[in-house]
C-alpha positions in Angstrom: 16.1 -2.8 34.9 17.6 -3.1 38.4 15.3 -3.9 41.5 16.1 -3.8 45.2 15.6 -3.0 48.6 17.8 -1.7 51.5 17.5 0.0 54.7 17.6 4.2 54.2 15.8 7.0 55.1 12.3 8.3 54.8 12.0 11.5 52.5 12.0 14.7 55.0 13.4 18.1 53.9 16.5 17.7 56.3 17.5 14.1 54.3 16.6 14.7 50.7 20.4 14.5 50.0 20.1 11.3 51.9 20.9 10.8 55.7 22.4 9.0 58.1 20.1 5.8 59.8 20.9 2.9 62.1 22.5 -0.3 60.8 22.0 -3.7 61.7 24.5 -3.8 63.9 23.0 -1.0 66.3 25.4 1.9 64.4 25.0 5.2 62.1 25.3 4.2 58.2 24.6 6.5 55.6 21.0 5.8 53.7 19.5 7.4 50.8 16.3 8.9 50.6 14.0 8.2 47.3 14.7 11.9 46.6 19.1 11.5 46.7 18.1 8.1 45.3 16.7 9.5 41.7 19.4 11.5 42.0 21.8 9.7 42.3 21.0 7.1 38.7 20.0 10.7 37.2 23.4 11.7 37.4 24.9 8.1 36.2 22.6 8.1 33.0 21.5 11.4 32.6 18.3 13.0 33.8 15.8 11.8 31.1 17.7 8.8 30.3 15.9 6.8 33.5 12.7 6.0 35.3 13.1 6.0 39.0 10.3 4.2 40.6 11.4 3.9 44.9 9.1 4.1 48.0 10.5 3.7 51.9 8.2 2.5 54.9 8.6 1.4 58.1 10.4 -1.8 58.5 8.8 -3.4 61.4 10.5 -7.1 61.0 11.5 -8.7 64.5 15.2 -8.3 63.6 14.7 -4.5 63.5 13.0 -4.7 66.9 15.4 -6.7 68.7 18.6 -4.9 67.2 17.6 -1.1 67.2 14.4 -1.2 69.8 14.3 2.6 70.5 14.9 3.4 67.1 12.7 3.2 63.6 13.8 1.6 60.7 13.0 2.2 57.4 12.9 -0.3 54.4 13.5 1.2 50.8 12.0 -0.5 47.6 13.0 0.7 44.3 13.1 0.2 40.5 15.6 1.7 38.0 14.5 1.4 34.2 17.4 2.5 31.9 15.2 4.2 28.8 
């Protein structure tokens, strides 16, 4: 099992291959969505071979208000089980 949590993109039809999002540093980085997410450990272990659990909200911590105030942030939590 593998647990973690980054900053990425919500799920939205124009990111589900992932997206780009503001970094910590007040620039564009790349971010997954939980749909590229699955997708991306499906295609290390094979679909079937792995339970994606993942979920994004809102991060609303004070560093994401004082380093990106015009812009939202989101917080990605997920799990990768290797069956």
């Amino acid at each position: 099992m593998i647990v973690g949590c980054q900053l990425d993109v919500q799920d939205a039809e124009e990111n589900n291959e992932g997206g780009l999002r503001w970094s910590d540093r007040g620039f564009m980085a790349f971010g997954h969505s939980p749909t590229s997410w699955k997708a991306l450990w499906e295609e290390v272990f094979g679909k079937g071979n792995v339970v994606i659990e993942s979920s994004v909200a809102e991060w609303k911590s004070r560093v994401a208000r004082e380093r990106t105030p015009t812009h939202k942030r989101y917080e990605h939590t997920w799990r990768v089980m290797r069956v």
